[in-house]
C-alpha positions as CSV (number, residue, x, y, z in Angstrom):
1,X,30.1,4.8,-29.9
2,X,28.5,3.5,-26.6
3,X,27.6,7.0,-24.2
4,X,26.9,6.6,-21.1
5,X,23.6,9.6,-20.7
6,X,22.8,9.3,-16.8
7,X,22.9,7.4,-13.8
8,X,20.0,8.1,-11.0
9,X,19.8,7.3,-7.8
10,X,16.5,6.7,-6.1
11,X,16.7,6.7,-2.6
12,X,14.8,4.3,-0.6
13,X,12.8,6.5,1.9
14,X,9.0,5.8,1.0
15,X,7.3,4.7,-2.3
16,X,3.6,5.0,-3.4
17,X,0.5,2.6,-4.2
18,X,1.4,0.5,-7.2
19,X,3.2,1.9,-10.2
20,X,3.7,1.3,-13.6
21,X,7.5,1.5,-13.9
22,X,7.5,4.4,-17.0
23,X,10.0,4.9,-19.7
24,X,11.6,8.7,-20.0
25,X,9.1,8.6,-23.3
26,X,5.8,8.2,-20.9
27,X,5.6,4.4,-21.7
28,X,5.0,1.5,-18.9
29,X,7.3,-1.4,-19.1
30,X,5.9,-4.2,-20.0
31,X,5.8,-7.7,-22.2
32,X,4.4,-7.2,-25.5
33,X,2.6,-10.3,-27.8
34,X,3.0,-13.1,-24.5
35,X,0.9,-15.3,-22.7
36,X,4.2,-17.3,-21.2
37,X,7.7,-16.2,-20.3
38,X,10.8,-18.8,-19.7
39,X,12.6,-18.2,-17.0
40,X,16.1,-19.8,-15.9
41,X,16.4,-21.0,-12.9
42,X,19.3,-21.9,-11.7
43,X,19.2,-21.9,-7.4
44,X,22.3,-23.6,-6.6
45,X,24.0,-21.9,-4.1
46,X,27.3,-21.2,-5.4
47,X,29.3,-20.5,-2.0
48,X,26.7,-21.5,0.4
49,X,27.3,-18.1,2.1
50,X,23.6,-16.4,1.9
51,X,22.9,-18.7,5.5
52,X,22.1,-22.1,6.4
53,X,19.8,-22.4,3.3
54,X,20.6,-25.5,1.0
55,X,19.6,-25.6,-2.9
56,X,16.5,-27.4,-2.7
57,X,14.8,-24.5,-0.4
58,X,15.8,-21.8,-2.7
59,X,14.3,-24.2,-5.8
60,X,11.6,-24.4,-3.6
61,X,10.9,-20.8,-2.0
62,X,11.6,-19.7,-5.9
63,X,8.5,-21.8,-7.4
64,X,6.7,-21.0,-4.9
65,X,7.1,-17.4,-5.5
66,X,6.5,-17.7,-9.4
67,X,3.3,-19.6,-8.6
68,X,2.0,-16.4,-7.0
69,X,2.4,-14.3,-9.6
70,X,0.8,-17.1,-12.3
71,X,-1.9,-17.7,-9.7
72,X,-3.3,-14.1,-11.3
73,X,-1.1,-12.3,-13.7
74,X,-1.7,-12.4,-17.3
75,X,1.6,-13.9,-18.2
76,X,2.6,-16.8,-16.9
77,X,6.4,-17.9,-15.7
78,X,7.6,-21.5,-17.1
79,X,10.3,-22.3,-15.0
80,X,13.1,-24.1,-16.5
81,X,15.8,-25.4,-14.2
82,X,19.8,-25.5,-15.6
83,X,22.6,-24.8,-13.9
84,X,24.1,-23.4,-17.2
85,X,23.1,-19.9,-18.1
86,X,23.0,-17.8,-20.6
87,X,24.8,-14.2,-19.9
88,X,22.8,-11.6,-18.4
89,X,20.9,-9.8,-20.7
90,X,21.0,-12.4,-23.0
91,X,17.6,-14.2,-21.4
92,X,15.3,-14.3,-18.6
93,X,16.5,-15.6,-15.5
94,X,16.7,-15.9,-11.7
95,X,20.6,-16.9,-10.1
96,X,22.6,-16.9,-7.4
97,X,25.8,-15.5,-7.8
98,X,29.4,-14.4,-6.0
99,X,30.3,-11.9,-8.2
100,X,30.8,-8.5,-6.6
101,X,30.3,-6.6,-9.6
102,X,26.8,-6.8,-9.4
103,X,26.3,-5.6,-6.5
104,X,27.2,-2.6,-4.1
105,X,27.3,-2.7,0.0
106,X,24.4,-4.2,1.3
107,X,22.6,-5.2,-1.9
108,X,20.9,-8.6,-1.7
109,X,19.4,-8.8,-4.8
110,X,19.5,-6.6,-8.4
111,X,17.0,-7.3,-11.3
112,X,17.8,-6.0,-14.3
113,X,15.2,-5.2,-17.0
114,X,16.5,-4.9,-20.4
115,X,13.6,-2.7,-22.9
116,X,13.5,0.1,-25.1
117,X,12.3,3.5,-23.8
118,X,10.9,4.3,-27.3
119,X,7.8,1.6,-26.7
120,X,8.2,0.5,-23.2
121,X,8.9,-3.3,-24.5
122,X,10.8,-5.5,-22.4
123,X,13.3,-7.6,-24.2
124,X,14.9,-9.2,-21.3
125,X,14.6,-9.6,-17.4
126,X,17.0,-11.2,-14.7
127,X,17.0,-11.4,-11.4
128,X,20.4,-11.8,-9.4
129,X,20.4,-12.8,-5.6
130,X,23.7,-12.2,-3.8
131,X,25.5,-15.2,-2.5
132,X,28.2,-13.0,-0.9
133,X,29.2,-12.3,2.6
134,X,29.7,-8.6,1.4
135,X,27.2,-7.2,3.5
136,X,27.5,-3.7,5.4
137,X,26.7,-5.1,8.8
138,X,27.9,-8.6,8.2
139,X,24.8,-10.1,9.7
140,X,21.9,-9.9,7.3
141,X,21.3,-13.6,5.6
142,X,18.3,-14.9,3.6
143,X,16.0,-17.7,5.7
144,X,14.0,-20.8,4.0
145,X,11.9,-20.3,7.7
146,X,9.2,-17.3,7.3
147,X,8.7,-16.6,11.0
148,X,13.0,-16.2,11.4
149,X,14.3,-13.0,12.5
150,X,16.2,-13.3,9.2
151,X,14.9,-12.6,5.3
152,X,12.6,-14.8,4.2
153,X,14.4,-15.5,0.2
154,X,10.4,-15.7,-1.0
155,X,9.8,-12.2,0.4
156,X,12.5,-10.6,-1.8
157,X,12.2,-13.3,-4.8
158,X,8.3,-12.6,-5.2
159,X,9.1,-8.7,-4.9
160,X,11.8,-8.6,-8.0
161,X,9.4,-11.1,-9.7
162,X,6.6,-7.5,-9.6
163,X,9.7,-5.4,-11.2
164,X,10.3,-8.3,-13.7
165,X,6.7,-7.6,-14.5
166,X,7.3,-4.2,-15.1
167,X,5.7,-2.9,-11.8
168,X,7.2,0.1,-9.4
169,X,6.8,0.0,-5.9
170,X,4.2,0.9,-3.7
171,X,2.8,2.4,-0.2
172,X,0.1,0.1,0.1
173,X,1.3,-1.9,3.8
174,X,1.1,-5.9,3.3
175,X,1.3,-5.9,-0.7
176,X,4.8,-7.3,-1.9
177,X,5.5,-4.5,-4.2
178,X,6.1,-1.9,-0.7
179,X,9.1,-0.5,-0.8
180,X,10.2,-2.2,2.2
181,X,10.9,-5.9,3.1
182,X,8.9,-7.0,5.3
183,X,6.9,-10.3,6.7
184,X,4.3,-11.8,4.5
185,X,5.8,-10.0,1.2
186,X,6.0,-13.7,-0.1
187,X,2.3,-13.5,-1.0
188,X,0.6,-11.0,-3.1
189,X,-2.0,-8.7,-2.1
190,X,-4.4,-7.2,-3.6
191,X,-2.9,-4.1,-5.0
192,X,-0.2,-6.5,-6.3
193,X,-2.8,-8.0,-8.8
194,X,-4.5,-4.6,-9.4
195,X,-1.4,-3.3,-10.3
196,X,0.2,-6.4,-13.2
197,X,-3.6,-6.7,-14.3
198,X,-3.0,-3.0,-15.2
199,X,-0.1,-3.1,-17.0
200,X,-1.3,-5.8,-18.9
201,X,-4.7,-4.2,-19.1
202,X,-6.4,-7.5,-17.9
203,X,-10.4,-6.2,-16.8
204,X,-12.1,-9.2,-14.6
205,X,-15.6,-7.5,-15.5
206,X,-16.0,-5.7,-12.2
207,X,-16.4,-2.5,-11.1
208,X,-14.9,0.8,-11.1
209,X,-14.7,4.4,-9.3
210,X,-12.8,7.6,-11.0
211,X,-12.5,11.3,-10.0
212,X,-10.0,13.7,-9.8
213,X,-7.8,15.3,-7.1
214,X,-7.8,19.2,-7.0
215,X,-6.7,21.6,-5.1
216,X,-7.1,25.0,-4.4
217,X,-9.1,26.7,-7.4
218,X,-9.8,22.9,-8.9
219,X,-6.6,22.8,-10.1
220,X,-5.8,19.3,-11.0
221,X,-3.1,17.3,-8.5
222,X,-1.1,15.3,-9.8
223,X,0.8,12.6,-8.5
224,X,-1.5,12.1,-5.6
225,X,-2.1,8.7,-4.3
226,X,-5.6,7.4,-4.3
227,X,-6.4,4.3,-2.2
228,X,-9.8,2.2,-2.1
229,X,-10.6,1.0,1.6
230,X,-12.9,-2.0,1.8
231,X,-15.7,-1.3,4.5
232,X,-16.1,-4.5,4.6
233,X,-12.6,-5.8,5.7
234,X,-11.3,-2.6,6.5
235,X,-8.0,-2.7,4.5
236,X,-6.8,-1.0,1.3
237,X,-7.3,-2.8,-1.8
238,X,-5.6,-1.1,-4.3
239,X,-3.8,2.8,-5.3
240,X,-3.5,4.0,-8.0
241,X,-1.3,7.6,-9.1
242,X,-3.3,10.7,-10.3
243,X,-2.5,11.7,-13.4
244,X,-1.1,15.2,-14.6
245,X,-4.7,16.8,-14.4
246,X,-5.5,15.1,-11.0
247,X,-7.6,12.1,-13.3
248,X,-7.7,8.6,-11.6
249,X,-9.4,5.2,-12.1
250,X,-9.6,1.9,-10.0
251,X,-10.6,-0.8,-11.4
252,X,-11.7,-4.2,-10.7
253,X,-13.7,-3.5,-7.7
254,X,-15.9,-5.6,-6.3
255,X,-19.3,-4.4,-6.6
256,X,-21.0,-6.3,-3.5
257,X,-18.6,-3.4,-1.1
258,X,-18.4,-0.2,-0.3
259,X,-14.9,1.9,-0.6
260,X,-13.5,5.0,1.2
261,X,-11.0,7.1,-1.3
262,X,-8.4,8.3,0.8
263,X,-5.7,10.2,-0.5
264,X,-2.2,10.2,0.6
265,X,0.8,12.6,-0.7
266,X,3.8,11.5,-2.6
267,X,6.6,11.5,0.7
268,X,9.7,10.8,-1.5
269,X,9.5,11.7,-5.2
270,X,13.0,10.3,-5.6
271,X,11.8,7.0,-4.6
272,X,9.7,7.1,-8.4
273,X,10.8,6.8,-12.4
274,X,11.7,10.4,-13.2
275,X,8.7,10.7,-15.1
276,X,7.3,11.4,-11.4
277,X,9.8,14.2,-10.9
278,X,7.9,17.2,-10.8
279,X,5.5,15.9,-8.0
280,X,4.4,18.6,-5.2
281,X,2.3,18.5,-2.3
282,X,3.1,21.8,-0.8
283,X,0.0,23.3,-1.5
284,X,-1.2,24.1,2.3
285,X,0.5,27.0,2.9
286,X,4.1,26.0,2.1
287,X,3.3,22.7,4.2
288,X,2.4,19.2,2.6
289,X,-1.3,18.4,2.4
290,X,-2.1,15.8,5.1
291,X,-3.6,12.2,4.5
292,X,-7.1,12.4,4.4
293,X,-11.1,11.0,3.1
294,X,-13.0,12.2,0.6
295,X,-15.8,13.7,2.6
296,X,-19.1,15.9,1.2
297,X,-18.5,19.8,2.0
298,X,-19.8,21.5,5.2
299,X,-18.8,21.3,8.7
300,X,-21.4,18.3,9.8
301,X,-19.6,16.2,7.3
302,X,-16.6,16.2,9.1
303,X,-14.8,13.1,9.7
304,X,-17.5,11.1,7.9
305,X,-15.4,10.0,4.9
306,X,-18.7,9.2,2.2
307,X,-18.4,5.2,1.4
308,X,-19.0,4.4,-2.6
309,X,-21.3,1.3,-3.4
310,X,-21.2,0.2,-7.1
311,X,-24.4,-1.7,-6.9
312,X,-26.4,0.4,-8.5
313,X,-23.8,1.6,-11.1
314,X,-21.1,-0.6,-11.7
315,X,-18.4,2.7,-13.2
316,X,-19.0,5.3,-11.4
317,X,-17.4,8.6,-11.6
318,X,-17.7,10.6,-8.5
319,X,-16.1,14.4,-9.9
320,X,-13.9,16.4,-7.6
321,X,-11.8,15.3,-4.6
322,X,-9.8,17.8,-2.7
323,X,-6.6,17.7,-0.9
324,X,-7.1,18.5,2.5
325,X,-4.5,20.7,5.1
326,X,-6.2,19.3,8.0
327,X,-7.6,15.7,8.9
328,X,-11.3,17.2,8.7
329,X,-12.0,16.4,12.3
330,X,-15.5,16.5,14.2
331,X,-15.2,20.1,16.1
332,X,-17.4,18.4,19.3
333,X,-14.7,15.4,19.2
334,X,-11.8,17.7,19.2
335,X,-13.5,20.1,21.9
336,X,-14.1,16.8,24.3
337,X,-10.3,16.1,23.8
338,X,-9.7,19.1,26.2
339,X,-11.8,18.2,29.1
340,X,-11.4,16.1,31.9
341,X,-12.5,14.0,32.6
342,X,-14.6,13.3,28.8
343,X,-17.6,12.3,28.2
344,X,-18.8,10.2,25.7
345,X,-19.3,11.5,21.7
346,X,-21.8,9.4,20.1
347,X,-20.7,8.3,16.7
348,X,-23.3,6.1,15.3
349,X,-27.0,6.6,16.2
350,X,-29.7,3.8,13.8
351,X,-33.4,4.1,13.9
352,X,-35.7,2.1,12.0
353,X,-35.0,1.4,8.6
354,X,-31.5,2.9,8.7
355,X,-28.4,1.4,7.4
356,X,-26.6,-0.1,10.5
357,X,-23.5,0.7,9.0
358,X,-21.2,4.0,9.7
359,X,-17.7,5.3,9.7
360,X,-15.8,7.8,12.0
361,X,-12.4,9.1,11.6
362,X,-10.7,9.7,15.4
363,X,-7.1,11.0,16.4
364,X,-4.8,11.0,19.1
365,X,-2.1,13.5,19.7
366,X,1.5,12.8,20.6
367,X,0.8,13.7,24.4
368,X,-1.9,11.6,24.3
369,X,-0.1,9.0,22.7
370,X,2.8,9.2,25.4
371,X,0.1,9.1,28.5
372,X,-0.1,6.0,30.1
373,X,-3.3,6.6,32.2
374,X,-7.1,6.0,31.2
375,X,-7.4,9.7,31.1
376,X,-6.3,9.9,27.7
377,X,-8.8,7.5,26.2
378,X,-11.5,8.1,23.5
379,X,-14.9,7.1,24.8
380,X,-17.4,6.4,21.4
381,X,-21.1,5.5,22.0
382,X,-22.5,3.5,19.5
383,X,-26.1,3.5,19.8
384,X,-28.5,1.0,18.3
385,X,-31.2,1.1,20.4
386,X,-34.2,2.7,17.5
387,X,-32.9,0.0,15.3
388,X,-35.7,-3.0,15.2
389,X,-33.6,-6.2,14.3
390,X,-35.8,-9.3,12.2
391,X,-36.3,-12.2,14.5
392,X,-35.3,-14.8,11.4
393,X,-31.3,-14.9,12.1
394,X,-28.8,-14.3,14.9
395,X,-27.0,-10.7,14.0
396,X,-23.9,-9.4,15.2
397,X,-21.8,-5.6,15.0
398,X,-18.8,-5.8,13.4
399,X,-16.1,-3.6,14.9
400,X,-13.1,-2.3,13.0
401,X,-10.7,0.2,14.1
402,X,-8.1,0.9,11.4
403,X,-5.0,2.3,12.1
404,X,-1.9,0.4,10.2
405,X,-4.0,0.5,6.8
406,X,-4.2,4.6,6.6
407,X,-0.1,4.7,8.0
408,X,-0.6,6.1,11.8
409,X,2.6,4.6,13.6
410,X,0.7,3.5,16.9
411,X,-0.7,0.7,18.8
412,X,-4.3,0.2,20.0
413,X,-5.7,-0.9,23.0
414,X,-9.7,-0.7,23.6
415,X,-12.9,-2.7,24.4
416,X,-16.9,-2.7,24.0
417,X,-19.0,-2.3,26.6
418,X,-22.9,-3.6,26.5
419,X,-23.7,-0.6,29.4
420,X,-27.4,-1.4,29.2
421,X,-29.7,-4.9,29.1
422,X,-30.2,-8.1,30.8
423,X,-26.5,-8.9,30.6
424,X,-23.8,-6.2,30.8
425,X,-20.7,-7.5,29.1
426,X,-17.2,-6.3,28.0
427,X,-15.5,-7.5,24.8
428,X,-11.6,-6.7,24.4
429,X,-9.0,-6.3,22.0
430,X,-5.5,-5.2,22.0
431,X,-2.4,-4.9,19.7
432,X,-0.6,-8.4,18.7
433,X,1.8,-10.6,16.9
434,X,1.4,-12.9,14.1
435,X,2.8,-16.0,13.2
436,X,5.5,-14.3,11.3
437,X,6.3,-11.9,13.9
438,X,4.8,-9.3,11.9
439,X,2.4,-6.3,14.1
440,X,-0.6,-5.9,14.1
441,X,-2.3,-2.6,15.6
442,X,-5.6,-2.6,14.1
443,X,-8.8,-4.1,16.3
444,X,-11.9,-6.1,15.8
445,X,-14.7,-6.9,17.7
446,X,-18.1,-9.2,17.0
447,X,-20.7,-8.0,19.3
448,X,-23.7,-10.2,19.4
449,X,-27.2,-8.1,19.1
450,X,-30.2,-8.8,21.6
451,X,-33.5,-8.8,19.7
452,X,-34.8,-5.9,21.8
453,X,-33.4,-3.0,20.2
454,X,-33.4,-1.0,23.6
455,X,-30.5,-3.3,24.5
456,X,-28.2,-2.7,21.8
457,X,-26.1,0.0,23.1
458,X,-22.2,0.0,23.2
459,X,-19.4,2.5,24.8
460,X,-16.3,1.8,22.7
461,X,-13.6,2.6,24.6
462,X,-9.9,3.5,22.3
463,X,-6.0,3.9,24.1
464,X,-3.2,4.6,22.2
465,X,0.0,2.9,23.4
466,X,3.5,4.3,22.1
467,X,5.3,2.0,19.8
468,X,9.2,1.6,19.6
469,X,11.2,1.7,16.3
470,X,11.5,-1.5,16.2
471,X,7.8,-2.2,16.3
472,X,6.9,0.7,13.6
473,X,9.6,-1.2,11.5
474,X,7.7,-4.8,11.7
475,X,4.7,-2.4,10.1
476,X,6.2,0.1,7.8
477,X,9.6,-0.5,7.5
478,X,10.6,2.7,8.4
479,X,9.1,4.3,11.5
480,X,10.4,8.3,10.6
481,X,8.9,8.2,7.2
482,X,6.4,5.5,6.1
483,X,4.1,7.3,9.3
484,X,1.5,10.0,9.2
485,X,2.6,12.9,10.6
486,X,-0.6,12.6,12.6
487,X,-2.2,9.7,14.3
488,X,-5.6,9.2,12.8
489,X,-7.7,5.9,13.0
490,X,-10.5,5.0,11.4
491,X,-14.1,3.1,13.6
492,X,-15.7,1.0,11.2
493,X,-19.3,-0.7,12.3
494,X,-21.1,-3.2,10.0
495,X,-23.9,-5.4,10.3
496,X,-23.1,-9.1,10.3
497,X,-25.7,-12.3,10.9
498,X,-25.2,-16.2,10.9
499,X,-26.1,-17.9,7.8
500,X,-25.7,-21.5,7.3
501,X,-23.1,-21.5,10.2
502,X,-21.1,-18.4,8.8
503,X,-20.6,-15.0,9.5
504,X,-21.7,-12.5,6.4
505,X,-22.4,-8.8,5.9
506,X,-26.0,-7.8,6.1
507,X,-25.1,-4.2,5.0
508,X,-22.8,-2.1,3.8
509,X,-22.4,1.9,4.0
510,X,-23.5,3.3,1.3
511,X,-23.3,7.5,1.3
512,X,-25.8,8.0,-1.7
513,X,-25.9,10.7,-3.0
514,X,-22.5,11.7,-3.0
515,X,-21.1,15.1,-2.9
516,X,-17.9,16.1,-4.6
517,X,-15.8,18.8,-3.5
518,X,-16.0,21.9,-6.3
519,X,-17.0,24.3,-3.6
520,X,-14.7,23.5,-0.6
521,X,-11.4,22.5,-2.7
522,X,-8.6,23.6,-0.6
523,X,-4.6,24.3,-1.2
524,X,-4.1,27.9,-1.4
525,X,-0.9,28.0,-3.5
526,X,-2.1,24.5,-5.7
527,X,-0.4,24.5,-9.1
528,X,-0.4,22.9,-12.1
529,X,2.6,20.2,-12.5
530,X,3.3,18.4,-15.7
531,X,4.9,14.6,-16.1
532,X,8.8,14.7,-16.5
533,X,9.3,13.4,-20.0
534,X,12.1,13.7,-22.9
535,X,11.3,16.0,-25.6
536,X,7.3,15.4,-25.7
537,X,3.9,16.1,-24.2
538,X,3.3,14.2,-20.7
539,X,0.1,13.1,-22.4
540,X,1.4,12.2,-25.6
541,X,4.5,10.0,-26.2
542,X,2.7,8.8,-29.7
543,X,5.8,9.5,-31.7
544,X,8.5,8.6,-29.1
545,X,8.3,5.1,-31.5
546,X,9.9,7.3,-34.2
547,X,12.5,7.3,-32.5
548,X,16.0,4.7,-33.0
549,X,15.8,3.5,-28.8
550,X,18.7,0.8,-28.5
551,X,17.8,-1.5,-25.5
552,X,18.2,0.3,-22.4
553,X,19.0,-1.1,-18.8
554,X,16.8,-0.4,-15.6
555,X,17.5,-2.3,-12.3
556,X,16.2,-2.9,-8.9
557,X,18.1,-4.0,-6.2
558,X,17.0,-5.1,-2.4
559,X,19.7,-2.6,0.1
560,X,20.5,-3.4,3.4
561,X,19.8,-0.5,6.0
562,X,19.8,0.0,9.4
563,X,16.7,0.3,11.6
564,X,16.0,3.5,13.9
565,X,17.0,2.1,16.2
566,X,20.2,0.9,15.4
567,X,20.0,-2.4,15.5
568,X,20.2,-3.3,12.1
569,X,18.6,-5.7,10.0
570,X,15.8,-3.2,8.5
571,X,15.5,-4.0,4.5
572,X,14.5,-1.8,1.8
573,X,14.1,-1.8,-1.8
574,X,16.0,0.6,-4.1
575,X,15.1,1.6,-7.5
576,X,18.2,2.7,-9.6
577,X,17.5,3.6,-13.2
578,X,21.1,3.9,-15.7
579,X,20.6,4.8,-19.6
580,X,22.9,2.4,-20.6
581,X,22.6,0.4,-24.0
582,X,25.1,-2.6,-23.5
583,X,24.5,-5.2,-20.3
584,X,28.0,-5.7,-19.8
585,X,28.2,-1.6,-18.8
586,X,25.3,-2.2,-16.3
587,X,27.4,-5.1,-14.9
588,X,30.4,-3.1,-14.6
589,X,28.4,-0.1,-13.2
590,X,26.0,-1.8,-11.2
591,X,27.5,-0.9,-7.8
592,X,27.6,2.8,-8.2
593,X,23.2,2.4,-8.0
594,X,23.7,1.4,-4.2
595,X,25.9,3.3,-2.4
């Protein structure tokens, strides 16, 4: 007798750094005993309804997506093009198809992984586009153009290629796994690889930082997300999930950069495998712990997040990290916030053999976000003028201010001023668009370096400009619930020089010793949560392979969704997980995951 045991909905509302999608027996999904995989292809388009896009673009945009993932996963995708397939379930494949069945309103696309809970093997994988005009809003079609105001096909086909993998979704913005479509999803990013090396336990020799996330007490956290933020090119590499004690590890780091940890709160549990399900983050209070850096104790330590180098030791485990219920804020740069007009707060001060690197964290409120006039501006002094330069190369500050890559929902307006020396100057830079329409909010500036250090002295001047729905969506996908609640950005100064005609670092921060967080943890009501799994340990599903698991169905589909601002268009992933043992029930089924 077939039984039907569950059907769960997980809502689309936010989604974490990469995830192993997990069986209810605390095993990842995953292909066991394979270097290759044969896919079936077949990308006609059956009633040529999914918008002005003919056959040989979708064969196209599809290869092209399938190269991504063999450009660095471990198992590699031999395409095999036939317009006769097997039944789902019965194979691997990618198709096109009218039927209705498969999907619900709105849904684009379903993949459908056929495994067994008991061991986390995948036994089957396909991936079904929609080629119906059964859309909610009637308007939504798939584009062979990356830069139309319509969905790119790669974006979604290179996505449902991660969950074919066996990977979950994530929060890191610009990796194709996010929950949310969005420009650029077509190519992989770096967490993308972090995450299917992972499952497939792939290690590229580099290097590694782990710790653990505490709370109140040293309580272990768990379910906290942990990102790695390159000083270098100021973006997030890779996030992983803290285990049930708080435990994490990220691997494959390059060792030639420094990282910032930040740690971000799970928004929307729901949005995970149900062996997520008991995640909290009201530990502040009653309130959610806020985004924030791992930072040494003590008030002077204050937004200073500490930057890890691996040079020196390639795995290096830095202890405790604590949840924060503030941003950790410089007092003197919150106090200047209430005058007016400011004055300047000096964030970076070198003298002679000092690193020229440094990081600050700043914020702007909501009013301050909403004023239009120059009074609301952050004025930063960067001060170089005790550094002595070497006379060998032509050297240059690098200038990043981060805002998009730590999820503050605002644009950025600013410039550098050179207020003293022979030649006072002003570099700007401002919010923009991309090629494919995608926005971009963080800045960067080169400022070249006069050989007399008494003229290397710069007033870094921030605005913050309100941002429509509509804008926040081209970022996050949603603008209510992909944003901090706060808007925080991040000044990152590096020294670059010329060598054989290119730009490269000269230094990177480097916060040696570091400090962990034992005697300032904070969370005054932290408490231990344990994994959500059937009949077991969290920590130990050793003899869930006991157990007679018939193959079980899990599916992902792509949901159509209105923007905040109505105008529709907006897409988002949606993870729906049935315990069902036959395919032909999850075809019947399938459109009660989407509603």
């Amino acid at each position: 007798m077939i039984k039907l045991i569950s059907i769960l909905l997980i809502t689309s509302i936010n989604a974490l750094a990469f995830v192993h999608t997990k069986t209810e027996y605390n095993r990842s999904l995953k292909w066991k005993d394979k270097s290759t995989l044969s896919v079936d292809i077949d990308s006609t388009i059956l009633g040529n309804t999914t918008s002005y896009i003919s056959s040989s673009d979708a064969k196209s945009i599809i290869e092209s997506s399938i190269n991504q993932w063999n450009s660095y996963g471990a198992i590699k995708i031999n395409p095999y093009h036939t317009t006769t397939l097997e039944s789902p379930g019965v194979g691997n494949s990618i198709r096109f198809t009218n039927d209705t069945a498969y999907f619900g309103s709105g849904v684009l696309a379903v993949t459908s992984v056929i495994h067994s809970a008991a061991t986390g093997e995948i036994f089957s994988a396909d991936i079904l586009i929609n080629d119906t005009q059964s859309f909610s809003t009637g308007s939504i079609k798939f584009s062979a153009n990356q830069s139309d105001t319509n969905t790119y096909l790669g974006d979604v086909i290179t996505h449902e290629l991660g969950h074919l993998f066996g990977l979950g979704h994530s929060e890191v913005f610009g990796s194709s796994m996010v929950y949310s479509v969005a420009k650029g999803q077509a190519s992989l990013h770096p967490d993308d690889i972090h995450g299917v090396n992972s499952i497939y336990d792939v290690d590229l020799g580099l290097g590694s930082i782990s710790g653990r996330i505490v709370g109140g007490e040293n309580i272990g956290v768990f379910g906290s997300q942990v990102q790695a933020i390159s000083v270098k090119s100021g973006e997030v590499v890779t996030g992983v999930l803290s285990d049930t004690d708080g435990n994490f590890k990220i691997n494959n780091l390059k060792t030639d950069d420094s990282y910032l940890i930040y740690i971000v709160p799970a928004r929307s549990v729901e949005n995970l495998p149900s062996y997520y399900a008991s995640i909290q983050s009201r530990y502040c209070s009653g309130k959610e712990f806020v985004p924030s850096f791992f930072t040494k104790c003590g008030g002077r330590e204050k937004g200073k997040p500490q930057a890890i180098n691996l040079v020196n030791n390639n795995h290096l485990y830095i202890g405790n990290i604590s949840i924060k219920c503030d941003e950790g804020l410089r007092s003197d740069y919150l106090y200047e916030k209430t005058k007016s007009p400011r004055s300047e707060i000096k964030i970076q001060e070198a003298y002679s053999n000092q690193n020229l690197s440094e990081v600050f964290l700043g914020y702007f409120s909501s009013e301050e976000i909403e004023d239009t006039t120059d009074a609301s501006s952050d004025l930063l002094r960067i001060d170089l003028t005790g550094f002595t330069l070497p006379t060998t190369d032509s050297y240059f500050l690098d200038i990043k201010v981060i805002a998009k890559e730590i999820g503050s929902g605002m644009k950025l307006s600013g410039k550098v001023d050179r207020t003293i020396g022979p030649n006072p100057v002003a570099y700007e830079d401002t919010y923009s668009y991309g090629l494919l329409n995608e926005l971009n909010t963080d800045l960067s500036y080169q400022v070249p370096l006069y050989s007399d250090q008494n003229d290397n002295s710069f007033l870094l001047t921030l605005k913050s400009v309100a941002a429509t729905g509509t804008e926040l969506n081209r970022i996050f996908g949603s603008s209510t619930t992909m944003t901090n609640s706060n808007s925080t950005y991040l000044v990152i100064t590096t020294l670059k020089k010329y060598t054989n005609g290119a730009l490269e670092h000269y230094s990177v921060k480097d916060s040696y010793p570091y400090e962990d967080n034992s005697y300032c943890s904070q969370g005054d009501i932290t408490y231990t949560s344990k994994a959500n799994v059937i009949g077991i340990n969290a920590d130990d599903s050793s003899h869930a392979e006991q157990k007679d698991e018939r193959p079980q169905a899990l599916s992902c589909g792509t949901i159509d969704i209105d923007d905040n601002d109505g105008q529709g268009g907006m897409m988002s992933f949606i993870l729906g997980l049935s315990l069902i043992m036959l395919m032909d029930i999850f075809r019947r089924k399938s459109h009660d995951f989407f509603v």
